[in-house]
C-alpha positions in Angstrom: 8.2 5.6 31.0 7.4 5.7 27.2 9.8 4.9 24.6 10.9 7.4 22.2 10.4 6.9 18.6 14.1 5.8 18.2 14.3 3.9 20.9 11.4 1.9 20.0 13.1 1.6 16.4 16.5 -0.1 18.3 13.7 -1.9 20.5 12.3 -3.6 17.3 15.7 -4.2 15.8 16.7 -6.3 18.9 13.5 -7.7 19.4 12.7 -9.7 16.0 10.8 -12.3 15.4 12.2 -14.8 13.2 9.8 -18.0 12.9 11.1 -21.3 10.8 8.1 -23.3 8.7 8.2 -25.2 5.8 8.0 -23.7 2.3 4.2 -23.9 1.6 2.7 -25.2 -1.6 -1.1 -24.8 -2.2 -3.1 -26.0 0.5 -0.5 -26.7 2.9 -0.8 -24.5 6.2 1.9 -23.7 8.7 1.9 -22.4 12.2 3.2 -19.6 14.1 3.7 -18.2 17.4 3.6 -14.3 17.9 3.6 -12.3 20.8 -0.3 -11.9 21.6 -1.7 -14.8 19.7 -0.9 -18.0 17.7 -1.5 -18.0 13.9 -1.9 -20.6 11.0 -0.8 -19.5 7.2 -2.2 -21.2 4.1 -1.7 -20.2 0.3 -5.0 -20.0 -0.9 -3.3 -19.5 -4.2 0.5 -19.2 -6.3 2.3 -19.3 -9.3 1.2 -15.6 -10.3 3.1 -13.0 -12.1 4.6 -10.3 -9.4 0.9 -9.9 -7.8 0.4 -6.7 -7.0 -2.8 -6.2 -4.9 -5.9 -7.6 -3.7 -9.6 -7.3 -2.8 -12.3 -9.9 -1.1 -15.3 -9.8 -3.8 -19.0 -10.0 -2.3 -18.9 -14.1 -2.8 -15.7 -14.4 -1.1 -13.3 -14.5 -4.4 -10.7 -12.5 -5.0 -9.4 -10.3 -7.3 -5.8 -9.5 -7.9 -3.7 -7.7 -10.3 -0.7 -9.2 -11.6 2.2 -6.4 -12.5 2.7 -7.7 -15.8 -1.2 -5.9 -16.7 -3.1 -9.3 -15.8 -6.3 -8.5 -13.5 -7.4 -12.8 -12.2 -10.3 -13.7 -10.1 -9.5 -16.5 -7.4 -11.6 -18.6 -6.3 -11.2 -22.2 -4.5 -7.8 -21.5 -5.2 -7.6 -21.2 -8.8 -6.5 -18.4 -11.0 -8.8 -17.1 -13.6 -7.5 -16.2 -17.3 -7.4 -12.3 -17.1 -10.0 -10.2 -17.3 -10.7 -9.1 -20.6 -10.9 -4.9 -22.1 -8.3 -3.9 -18.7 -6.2 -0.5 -19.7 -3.0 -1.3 -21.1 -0.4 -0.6 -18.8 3.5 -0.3 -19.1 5.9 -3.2 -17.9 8.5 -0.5 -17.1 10.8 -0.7 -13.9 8.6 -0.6 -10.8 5.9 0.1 -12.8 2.8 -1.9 -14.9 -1.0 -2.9 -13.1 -0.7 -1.6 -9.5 -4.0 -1.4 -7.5 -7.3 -2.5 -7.5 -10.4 -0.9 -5.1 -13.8 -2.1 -5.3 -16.2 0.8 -5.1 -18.2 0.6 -2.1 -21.5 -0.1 -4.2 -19.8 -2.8 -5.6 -22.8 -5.5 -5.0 -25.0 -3.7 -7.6 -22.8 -1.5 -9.4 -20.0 -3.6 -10.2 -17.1 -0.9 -10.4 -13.7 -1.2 -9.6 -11.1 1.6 -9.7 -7.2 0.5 -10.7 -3.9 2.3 -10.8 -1.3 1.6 -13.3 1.9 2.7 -15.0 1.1 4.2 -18.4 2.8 5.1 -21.5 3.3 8.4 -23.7 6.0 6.8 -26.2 9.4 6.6 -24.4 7.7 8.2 -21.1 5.7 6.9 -18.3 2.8 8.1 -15.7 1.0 7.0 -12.9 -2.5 6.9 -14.1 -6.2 5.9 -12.2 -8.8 4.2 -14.3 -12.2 3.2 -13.6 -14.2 0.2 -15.4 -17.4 -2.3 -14.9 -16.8 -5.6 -14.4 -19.4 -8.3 -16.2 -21.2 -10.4 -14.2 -19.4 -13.2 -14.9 -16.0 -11.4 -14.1 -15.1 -12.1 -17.4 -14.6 -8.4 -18.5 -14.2 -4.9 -17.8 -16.9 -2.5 -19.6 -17.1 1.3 -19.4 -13.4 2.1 -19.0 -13.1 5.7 -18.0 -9.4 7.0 -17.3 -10.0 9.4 -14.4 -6.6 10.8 -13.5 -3.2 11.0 -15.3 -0.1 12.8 -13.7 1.0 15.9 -15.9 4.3 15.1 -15.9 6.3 12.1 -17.7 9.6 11.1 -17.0 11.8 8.3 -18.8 12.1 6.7 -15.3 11.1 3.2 -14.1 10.6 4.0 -10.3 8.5 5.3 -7.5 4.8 5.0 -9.6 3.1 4.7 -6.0 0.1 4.0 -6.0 -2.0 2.7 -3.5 -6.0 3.5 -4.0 -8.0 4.2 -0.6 -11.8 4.8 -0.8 -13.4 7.3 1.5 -16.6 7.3 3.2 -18.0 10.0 0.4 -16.6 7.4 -2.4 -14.0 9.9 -3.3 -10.2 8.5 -3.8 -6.9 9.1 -2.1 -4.2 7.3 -4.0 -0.1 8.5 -4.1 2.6 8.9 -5.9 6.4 8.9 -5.3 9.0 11.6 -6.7 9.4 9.4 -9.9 13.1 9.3 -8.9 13.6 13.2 -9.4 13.5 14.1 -5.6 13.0 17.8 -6.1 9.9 17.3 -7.8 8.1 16.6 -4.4 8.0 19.9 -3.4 7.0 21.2 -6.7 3.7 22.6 -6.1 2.5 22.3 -9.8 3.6 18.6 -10.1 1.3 15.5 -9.2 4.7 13.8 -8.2 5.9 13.6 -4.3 2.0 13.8 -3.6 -1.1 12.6 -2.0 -3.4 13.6 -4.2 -7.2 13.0 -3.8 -10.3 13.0 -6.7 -13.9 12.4 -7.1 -14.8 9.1 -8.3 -15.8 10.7 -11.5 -12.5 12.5 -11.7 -13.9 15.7 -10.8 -11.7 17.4 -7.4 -13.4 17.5 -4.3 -14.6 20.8 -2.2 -12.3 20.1 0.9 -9.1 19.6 -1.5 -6.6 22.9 0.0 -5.4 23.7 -3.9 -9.0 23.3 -5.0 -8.9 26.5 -7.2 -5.6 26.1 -8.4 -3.9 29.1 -7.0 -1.0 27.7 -4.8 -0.9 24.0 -6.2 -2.7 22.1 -8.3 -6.3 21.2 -7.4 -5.5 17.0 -7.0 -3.1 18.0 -4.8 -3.7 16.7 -1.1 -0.2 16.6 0.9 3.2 17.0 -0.5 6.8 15.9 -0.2 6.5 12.3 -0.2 9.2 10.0 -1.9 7.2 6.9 -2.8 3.9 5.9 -1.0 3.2 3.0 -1.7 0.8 2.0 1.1 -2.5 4.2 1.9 -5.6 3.4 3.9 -8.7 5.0 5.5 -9.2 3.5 9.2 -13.2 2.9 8.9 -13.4 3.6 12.6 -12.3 7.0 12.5 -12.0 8.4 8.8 -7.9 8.8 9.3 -6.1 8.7 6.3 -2.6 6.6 6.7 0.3 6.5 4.0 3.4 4.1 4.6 6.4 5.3 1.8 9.4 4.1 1.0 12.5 6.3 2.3 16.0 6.0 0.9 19.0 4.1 2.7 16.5 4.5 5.7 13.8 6.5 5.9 10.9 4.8 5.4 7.4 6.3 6.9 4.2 6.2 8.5 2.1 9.1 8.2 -1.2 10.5 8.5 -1.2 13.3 5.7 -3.1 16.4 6.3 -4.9 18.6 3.7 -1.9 21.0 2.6 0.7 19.5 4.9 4.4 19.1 3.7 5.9 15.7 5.1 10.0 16.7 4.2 11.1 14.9 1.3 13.4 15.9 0.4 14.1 18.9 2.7 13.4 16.3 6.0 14.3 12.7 6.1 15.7 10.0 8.6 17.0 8.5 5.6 20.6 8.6 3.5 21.1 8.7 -0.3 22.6 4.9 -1.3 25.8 6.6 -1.8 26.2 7.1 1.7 26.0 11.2 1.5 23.2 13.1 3.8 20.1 14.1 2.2 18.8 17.8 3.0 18.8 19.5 6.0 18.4 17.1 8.4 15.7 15.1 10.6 13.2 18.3 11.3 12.8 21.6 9.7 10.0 24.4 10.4 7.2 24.2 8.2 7.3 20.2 7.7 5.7 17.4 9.0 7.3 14.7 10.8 6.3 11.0 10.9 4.4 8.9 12.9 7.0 6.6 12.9 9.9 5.6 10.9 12.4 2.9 9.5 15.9 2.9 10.3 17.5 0.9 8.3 14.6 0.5 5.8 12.5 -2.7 5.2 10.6 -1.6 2.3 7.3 -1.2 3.2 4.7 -2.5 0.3 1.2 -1.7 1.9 -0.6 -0.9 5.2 -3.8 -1.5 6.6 -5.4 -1.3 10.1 -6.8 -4.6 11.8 -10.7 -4.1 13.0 -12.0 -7.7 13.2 -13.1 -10.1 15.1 -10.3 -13.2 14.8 -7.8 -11.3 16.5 -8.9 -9.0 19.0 -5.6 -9.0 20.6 -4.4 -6.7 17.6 -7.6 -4.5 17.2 -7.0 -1.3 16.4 -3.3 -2.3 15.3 -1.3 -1.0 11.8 -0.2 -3.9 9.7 2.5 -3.2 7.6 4.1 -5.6 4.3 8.1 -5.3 4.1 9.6 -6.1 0.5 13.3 -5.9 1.8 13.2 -8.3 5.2 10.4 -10.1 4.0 8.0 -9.7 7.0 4.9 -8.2 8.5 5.2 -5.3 10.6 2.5 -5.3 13.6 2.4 -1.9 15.1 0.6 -1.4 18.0 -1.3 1.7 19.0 -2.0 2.8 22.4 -6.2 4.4 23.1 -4.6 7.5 21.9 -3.4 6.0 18.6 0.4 6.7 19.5 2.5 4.0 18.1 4.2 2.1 20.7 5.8 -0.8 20.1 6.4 -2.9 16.8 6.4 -6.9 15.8 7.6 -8.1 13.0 6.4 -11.6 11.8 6.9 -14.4 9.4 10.6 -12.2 8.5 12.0 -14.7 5.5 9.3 -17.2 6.0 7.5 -16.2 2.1 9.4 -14.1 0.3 9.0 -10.5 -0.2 5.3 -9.0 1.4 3.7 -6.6 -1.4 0.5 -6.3 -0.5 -1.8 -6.6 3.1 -5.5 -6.6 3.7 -8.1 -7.1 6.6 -10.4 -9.8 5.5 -13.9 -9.6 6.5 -13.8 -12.3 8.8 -10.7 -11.2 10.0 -8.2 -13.1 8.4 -5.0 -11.2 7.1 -4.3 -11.6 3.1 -0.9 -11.2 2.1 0.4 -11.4 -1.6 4.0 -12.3 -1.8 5.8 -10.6 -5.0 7.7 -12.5 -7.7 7.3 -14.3 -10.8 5.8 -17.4 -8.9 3.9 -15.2 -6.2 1.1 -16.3 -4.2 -1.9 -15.1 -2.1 -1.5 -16.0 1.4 -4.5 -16.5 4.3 -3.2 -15.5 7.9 -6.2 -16.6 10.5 -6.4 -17.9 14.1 -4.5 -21.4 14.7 -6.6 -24.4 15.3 -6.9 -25.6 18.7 -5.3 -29.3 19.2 -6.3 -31.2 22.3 
């Protein structure tokens, strides 16, 4: 007999995986046993400044943002001095250099797409910039700001914003409530959205707000608190959001064009105070998740595994936790129905900001702080 959603929640809970390894400095690689197969962790690279997020270049580098507005290329683990002409962003809260895509015509084209906090005096904005980088990854040329949300607030939280690519090149990218909840059900505000653009900025036929009439045209999904985690699964075009909920709350969803997801009419979350928050757990005319957090663990990014080092996970979500410091493994039955959850590595590294699929396979993850590092998850070596 299948689970229910909440019983697989109180399934999870009783059912963690907590692991014990050595801190790891540079070089150094631990090992792990999980459920379906045994893994090694290596830091490929630390001592960076609250990384934020990162991509595999074409050569096998990578390129990370750094909160503080720093964009570094790694390579044989060694941080580069930051990228010259990168937007400045704003240091403010939860907010300063967020993501960083690579364009899928990277190889020749060399552009990238980033999201950052940004600045109008004492007021601050999610914002989505597009640049060139040199060929020797020295600098960004041809900065083009794309996207800025239309409405400032003094606030420090709930920025978002995660950038996924689609096939078309256009972008999907979120952003939370700002910490005014109301404001993700305003129709006319980019906040509490999934909103979705061209890669020139332009908005995109199969937007459902396109003209303006009932929302504004950027507008993909509504009533979001903060996603901070969106991805496209390659195999079958399905967008995927993971957001932060309250005291509890937090989400997976798969937002549809025009779709309302709750917050804050719906949640399985309660205000830090303790107090209820809207009407309850379901209401006609919104969306409920594909699965959900109870009590939170802060999810920082999600992305789906396709690769060959794990097959044992294909097909799986992998979710970064900032609160219990862990990586949530969901698995998905042929239907894609989540079914069960494991959570690894809980306290092992410190608090899990970002995760990405390698294209060999490996799992990246980038652990947040002022000394953070980038982290290489791949298959443990066989002893004899």
């Amino acid at each position: 007999m299948k689970k229910t959603l909440e019983n697989l929640h109180k399934a999870a809970g009783l059912a963690m995986f907590l692991f014990s390894a050595p801190a790891l400095a540079a070089g150094d690689v631990a090992q792990f046993s999980t459920e379906k197969a045994s893994v090694q962790v290596e830091t490929l690279a630390s001592g960076l400044d609250n990384p934020w997020s990162v991509e595999v270049m074409p050569d096998g580098a990578f390129i990370i943002t750094e909160l503080g507005g720093g964009l570094r290329i790694i390579r044989d683990g060694k941080a580069s001095s930051p990228i010259r002409g990168v937007p400045k962003s704003a240091r403010q809260g939860q907010g300063g250099l967020l993501d960083v895509a690579l364009d899928p015509g990277f190889v020749t084209n060399r552009t990238l797409f980033l999201s950052m906090a940004v600045a109008d005096g004492s007021r601050y904005g999610t914002a989505i910039v597009r640049g060139m980088l040199s060929k020797d990854g020295k600098s960004l040329t041809d900065v083009k700001e794309l996207f800025r949300m239309n409405k400032f607030t003094g606030k420090g939280q709930h920025f978002g914003s995660r950038i996924a690519i689609a096939s078309d090149g256009s972008l999907f990218f979120g952003i939370g409530d700002r910490g005014e909840r109301d404001r993700a059900q305003a129709m006319r505000d980019h906040a509490g959205s999934i909103l979705h653009i061209n890669p020139d900025g332009s908005i995109p036929a199969d937007n459902p707000y396109k003209d303006g009439k009932a929302g504004l045209p950027e507008v993909w999904s509504k009533g979001h608190r903060n996603p901070q985690g969106i991805v496209i699964d390659p195999q079958n075009g399905q967008l995927l959001t993971v957001e932060h909920g309250a005291r509890g709350g937090d989400e997976v969803n798969a937002p549809q064009p025009g779709k309302n997801y709750g917050w804050p009419v719906i949640t399985y979350g309660k205000d830090y105070s303790g107090a209820e928050i809207g009407v309850g757990q379901a209401a006609e005319g919104y969306e409920q998740p594909l699965y959900y957090w109870d009590p939170s663990i802060a999810p920082g990014a999600i992305d789906v595994y396709h690769g060959a080092m794990f097959p044992q996970w294909e097909g799986d979500l992998l979710v970064s936790a900032l609160k219990y410091q862990l990586l949530a493994r969901l698995e998905r039955d042929e239907s894609g129905k989540i079914v069960s959850e494991e959570r690894l590595f809980e306290g092992e590294f410190g608090r899990i900001r970002d995760v990405k699929v390698a294209p060999d396979g490996a799992v990246l993850l980038v652990t947040d702080g002022d000394d953070g590092a980038l982290l290489r998850v791949s298959a443990a070596d066989k002893k004899s």
